[in-house]
C-alpha positions in Angstrom: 79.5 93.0 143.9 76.2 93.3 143.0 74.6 92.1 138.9 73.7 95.7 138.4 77.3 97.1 139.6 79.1 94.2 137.5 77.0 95.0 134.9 77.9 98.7 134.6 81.4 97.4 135.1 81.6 95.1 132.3 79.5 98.3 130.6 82.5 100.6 131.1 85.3 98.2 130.1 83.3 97.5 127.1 83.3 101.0 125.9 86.5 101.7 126.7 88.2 98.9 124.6 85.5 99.6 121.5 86.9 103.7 122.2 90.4 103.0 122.5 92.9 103.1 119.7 94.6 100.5 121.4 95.0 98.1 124.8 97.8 96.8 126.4 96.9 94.5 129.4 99.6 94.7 132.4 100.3 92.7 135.0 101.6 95.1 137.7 102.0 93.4 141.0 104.6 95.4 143.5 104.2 98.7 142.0 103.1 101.4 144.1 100.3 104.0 143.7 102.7 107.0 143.1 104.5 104.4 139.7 101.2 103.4 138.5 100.4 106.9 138.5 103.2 108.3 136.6 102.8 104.9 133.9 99.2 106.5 133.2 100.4 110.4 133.0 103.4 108.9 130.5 100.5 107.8 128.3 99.7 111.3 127.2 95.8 113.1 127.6 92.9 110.6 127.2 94.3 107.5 127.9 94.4 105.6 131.2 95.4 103.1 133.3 93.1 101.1 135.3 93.1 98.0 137.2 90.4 95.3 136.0 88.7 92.1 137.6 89.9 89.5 134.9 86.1 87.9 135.3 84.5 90.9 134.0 87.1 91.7 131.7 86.5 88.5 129.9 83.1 89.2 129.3 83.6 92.5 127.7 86.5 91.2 125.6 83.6 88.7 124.7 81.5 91.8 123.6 83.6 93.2 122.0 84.9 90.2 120.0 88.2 89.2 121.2 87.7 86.2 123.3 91.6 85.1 122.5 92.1 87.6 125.6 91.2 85.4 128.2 94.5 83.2 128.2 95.9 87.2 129.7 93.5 88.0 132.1 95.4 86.0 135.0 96.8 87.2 138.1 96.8 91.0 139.0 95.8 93.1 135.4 95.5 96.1 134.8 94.9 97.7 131.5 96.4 101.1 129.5 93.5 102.5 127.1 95.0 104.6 124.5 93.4 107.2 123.2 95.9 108.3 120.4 99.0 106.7 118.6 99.4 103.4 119.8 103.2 103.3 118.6 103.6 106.7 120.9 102.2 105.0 124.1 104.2 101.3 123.3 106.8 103.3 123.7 106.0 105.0 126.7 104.7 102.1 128.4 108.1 99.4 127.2 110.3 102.5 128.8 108.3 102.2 131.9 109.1 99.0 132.2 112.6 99.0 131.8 112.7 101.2 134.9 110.4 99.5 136.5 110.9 95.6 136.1 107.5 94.7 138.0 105.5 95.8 135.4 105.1 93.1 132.9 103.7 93.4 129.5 101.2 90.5 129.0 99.7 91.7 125.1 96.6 93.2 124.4 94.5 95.0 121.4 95.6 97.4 118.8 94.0 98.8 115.9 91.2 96.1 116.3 93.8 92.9 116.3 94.6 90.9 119.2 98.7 91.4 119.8 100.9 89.3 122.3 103.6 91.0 124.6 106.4 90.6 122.0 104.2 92.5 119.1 103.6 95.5 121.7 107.1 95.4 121.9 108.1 95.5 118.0 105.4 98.4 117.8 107.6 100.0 120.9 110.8 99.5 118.5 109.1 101.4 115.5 111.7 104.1 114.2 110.6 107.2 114.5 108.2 109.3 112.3 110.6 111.5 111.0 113.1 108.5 109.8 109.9 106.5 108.6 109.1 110.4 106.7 112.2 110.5 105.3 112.6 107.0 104.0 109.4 107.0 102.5 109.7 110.0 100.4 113.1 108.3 99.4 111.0 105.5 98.1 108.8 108.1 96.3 111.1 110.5 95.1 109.6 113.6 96.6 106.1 113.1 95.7 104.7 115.2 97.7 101.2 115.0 96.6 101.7 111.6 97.9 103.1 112.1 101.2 101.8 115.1 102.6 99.1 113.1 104.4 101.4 110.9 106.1 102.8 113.9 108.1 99.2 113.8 110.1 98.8 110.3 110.0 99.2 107.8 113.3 102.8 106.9 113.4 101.5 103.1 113.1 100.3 103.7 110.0 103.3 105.2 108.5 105.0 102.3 110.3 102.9 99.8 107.7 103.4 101.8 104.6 106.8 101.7 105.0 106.8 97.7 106.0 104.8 97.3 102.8 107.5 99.3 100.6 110.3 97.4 102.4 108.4 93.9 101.2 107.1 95.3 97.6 111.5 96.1 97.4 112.7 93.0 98.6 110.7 91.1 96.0 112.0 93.1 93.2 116.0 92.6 95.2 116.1 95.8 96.0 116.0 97.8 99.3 114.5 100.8 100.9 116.6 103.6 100.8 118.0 105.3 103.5 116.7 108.0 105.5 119.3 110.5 103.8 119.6 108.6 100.3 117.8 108.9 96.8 115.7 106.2 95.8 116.6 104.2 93.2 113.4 104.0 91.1 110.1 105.7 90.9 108.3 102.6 93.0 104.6 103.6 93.2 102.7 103.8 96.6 99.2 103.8 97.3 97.4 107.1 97.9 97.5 107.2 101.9 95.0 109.6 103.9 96.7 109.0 106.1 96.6 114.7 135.7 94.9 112.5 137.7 96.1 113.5 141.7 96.2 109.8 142.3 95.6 106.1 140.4 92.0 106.2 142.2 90.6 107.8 139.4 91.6 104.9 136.6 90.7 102.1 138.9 87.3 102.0 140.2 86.7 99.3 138.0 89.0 96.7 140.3 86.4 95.8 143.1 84.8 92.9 143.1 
């Protein structure tokens, strides 16, 4: 490949990793066009899949200031760039590969951090907003001034308000409530604001 092409290249991976909620690098040898097709429709509107040269890729993680990526870009990668709720498309992309065993989950990038395979996995196994909704207006006893911005917020981020809660309790012996119980005292939280035809089209950055 020419410097100018690899140069564009490294260009385009860049931005999409500094635009991208969050990155999950793949290993995906033995899949087929028509699975690695529906793995990028799974990840809802704006994200994509695309199949990387690990060379180039390590010099736009460079740019972009996560060098601690390079140990993952061996062997065949590809990477899912997620525009939206990282927690949604962990999801998607761990029950992809249950059915589909080839695909491996190496780590990757979310919310600015550098995550290995068994974080994306915990962020897979997050409960769901509405049990997350419910326990945290538990903890708050129906402040609602409090929580309404957490019914637009990322599910992530409702995810770490609700880890925090579960810690702040556990230090005072206590617990979170349950999704369907009263809390048991007014413990204060902070104010929280909260089809592609084919894979061609996500993977034109794979040549070398």
């Amino acid at each position: 490949m020419p410097t100018q092409a690899k140069a564009a290249v490294i260009e385009e991976i860049t931005e999409r990793f500094q635009n991208s909620s969050a990155a999950v690098l793949t290993e995906y040898r033995g899949l087929t066009v028509a699975q690695l097709t529906q793995l990028r429709r799974s990840l809802g509107a704006g994200s994509s899949y695309a199949v990387v040269k690990n060379t180039l890729t390590k010099r736009a993680a460079d740019a972009v200031g996560h060098p601690d990526l390079a140990p993952l870009l061996t062997g065949p990668t590809a990477i899912a760039f997620i525009d939206g709720d990282p927690v949604e498309a962990a999801k998607a992309i761990r029950d992809f590969a249950r059915a589909n065993p080839l695909l491996v989950i190496k780590g990757g990038v979310v919310e600015g951090r550098t995550v290995d395979a068994a974080e994306v996995t915990r962020l897979a196994d997050v409960e769901s907003r509405e049990v997350l909704l419910a326990k945290l207006a538990g903890a708050m006893k129906g402040n609602l001034t409090k929580a309404a911005g957490l019914f637009q917020a990322p599910l992530s981020q409702v995810a770490r308000l609700a880890a925090a809660l579960q810690e702040k309790k556990e230090a005072a012996g206590e617990s979170l409530p349950a999704a369907d119980a009263p809390a048991a005292d007014d413990t204060a939280a902070a104010d929280t604001t909260p089809d592609t035809t084919d894979a061609a089209a996500d993977t034109a950055v794979s040549t070398d």
